[in-house]
C-alpha positions as CSV (number, residue, x, y, z in Angstrom):
1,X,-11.2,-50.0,17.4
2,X,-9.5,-47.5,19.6
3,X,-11.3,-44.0,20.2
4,X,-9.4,-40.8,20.8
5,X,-8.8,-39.9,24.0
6,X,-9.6,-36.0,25.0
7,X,-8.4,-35.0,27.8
8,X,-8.8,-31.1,28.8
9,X,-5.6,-29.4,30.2
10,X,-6.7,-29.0,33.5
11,X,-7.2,-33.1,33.5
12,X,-3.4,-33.3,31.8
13,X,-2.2,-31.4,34.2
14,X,-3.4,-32.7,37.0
15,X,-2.6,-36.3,35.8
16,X,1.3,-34.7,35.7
17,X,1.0,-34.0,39.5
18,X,0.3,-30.5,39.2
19,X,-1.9,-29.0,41.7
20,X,-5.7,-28.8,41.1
21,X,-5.5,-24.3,41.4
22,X,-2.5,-24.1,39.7
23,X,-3.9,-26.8,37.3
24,X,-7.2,-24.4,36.6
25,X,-5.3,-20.9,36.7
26,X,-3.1,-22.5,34.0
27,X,-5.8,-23.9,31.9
28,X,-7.8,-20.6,32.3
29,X,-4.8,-18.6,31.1
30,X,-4.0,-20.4,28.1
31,X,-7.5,-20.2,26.9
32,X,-7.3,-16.2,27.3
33,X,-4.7,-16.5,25.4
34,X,-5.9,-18.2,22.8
35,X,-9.0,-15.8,22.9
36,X,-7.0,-12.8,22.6
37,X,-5.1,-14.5,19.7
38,X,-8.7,-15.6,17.7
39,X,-9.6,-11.8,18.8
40,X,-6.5,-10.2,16.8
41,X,-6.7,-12.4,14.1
42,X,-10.6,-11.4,13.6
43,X,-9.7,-7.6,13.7
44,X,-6.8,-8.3,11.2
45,X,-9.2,-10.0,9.0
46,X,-11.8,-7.3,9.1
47,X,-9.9,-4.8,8.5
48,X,-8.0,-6.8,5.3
49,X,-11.2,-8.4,4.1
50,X,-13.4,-7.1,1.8
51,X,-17.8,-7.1,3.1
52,X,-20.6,-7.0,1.0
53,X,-21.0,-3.4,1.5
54,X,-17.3,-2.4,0.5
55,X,-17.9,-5.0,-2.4
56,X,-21.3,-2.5,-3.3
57,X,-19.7,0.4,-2.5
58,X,-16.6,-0.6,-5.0
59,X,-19.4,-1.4,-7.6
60,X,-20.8,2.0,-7.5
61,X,-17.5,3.8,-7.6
62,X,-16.7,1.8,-10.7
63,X,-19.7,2.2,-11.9
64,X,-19.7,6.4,-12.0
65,X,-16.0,6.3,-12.8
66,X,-17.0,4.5,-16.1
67,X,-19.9,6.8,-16.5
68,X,-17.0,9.2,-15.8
69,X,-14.6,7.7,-18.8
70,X,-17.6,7.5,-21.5
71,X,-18.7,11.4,-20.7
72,X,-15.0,12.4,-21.7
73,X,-14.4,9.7,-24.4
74,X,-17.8,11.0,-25.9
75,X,-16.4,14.7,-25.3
76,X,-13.3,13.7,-27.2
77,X,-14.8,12.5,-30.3
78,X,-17.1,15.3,-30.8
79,X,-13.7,17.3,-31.0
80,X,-12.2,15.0,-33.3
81,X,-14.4,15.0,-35.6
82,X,-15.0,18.8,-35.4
83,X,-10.8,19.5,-35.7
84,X,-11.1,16.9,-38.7
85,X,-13.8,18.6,-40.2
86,X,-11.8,22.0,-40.0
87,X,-9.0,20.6,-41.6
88,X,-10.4,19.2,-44.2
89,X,-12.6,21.8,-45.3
90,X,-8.8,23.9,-45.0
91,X,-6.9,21.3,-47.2
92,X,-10.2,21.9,-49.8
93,X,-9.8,25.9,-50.0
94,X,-6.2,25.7,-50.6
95,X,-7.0,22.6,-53.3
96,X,-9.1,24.8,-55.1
97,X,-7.0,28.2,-54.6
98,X,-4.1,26.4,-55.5
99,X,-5.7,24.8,-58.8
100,X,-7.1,28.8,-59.2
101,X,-3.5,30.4,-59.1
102,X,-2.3,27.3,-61.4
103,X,-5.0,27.8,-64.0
104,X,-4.6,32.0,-63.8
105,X,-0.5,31.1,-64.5
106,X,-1.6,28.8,-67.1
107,X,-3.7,31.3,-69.0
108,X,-1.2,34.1,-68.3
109,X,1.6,32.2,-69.9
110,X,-0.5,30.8,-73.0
């Protein structure tokens, strides 16, 4: 069995013949690098991610904008059923002032 071998890239380095400073610096700035990178990537995930808060704070907002949506839905009906209410009981009086004026013709004529 063979084990991976790890070397750092200060040990690459200075196995290539580069010099043990420059060797360091190098390794030292390529893991600044890769900090800064893992830094931005973090903020861009915070900022596109969604946390528990923003998840409760959604949740409530949902929650009142349905509260919201059954208020006016309620509000609605009640006007329905008043305008149909009104209509009908308008249909009715012209029913029976309609079947008046027919039955006063009626008796008129015979």
């Amino acid at each position: 069995m063979s084990m991976p071998i790890e070397l750092s890239l200060y040990e690459a380095l200075t196995e290539a013949g580069v010099k043990p400073d420059s060797a360091r610096r190098v390794e030292r700035q390529v893991e600044a690098a890769i900090t800064r990178g893992q830094e931005a990537v973090r903020a861009e995930m915070h900022d596109q991610l969604m946390t528990k808060a923003d998840g409760v704070g959604l949740r409530n907002e949902i929650t009142q904008v349905r509260n919201e949506l059954k208020q006016e839905i309620t509000g609605l009906r009640v006007e329905m059923h008043k305008a149909i209410n009104e209509q009908t009981w308008k249909l009715l009086s012209f029913f029976i002032a309609a079947n008046g004026i027919m039955l006063a013709v009626m008796k008129y004529l015979g």
